[in-house]
C-alpha positions in Angstrom: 9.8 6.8 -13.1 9.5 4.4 -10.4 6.9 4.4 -7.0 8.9 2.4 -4.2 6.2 1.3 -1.5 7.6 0.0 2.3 5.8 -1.7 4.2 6.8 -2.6 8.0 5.2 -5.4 10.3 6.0 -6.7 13.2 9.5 -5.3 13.6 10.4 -6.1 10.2 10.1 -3.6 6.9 10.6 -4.7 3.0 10.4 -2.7 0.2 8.3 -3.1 -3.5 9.1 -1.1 -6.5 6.7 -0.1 -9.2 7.5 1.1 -12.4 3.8 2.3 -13.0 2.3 5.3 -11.2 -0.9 3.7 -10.2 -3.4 3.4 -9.0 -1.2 0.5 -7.3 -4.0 -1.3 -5.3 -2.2 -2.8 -1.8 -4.5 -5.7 0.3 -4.5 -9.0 1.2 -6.9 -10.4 -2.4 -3.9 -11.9 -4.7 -5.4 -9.8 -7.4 -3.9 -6.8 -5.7 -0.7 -5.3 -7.1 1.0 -5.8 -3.6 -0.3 -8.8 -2.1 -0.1 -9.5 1.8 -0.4 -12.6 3.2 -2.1 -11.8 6.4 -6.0 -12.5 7.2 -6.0 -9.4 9.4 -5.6 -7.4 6.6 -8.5 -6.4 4.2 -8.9 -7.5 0.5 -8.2 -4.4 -0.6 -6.8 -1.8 2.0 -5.4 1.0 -0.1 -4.7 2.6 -3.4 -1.3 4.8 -4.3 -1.0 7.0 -7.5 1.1 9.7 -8.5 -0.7 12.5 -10.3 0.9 16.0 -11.5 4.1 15.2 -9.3 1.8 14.2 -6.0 1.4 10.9 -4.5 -2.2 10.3 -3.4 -2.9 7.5 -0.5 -6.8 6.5 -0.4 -8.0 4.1 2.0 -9.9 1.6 0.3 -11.1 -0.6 3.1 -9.3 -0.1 6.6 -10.6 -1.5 9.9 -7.4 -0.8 11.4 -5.6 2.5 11.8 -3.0 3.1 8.9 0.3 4.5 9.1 2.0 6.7 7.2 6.3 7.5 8.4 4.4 6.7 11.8 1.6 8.7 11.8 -2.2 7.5 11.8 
């Protein structure tokens, strides 16, 4: 089973596949299993798993509002 994460910024959207169900750890620290490039964004920003057929989104360290299909 694979976890495909998207991210869109700034008009522009790409997309990451996982073939682990987490916890996938997303921020801008290079340890992180998606890395972004961006200063405004914090070390570590959020974690994804899948458990019992759910995904779980947990906000690890957000200063800024988070969207999720364009809701905050």
């Amino acid at each position: 089973m694979s976890l495909i994460i998207k991210i869109s910024q700034n008009g522009s959207s790409q997309e990451y596949i996982f073939n682990k169900l987490g916890p996938i750890l997303i921020g801008s620290d290079k340890r992180c299993d998606l890395h972004l490039d961006d200063p405004q964004i914090e070390a570590k920003l959020l974690e994804v798993k899948i458990s019992a057929g759910n995904i779980f989104i947990k906000e690890v360290g957000a200063r800024a509002e988070i969207y999720l299909d364009s809701v905050i």
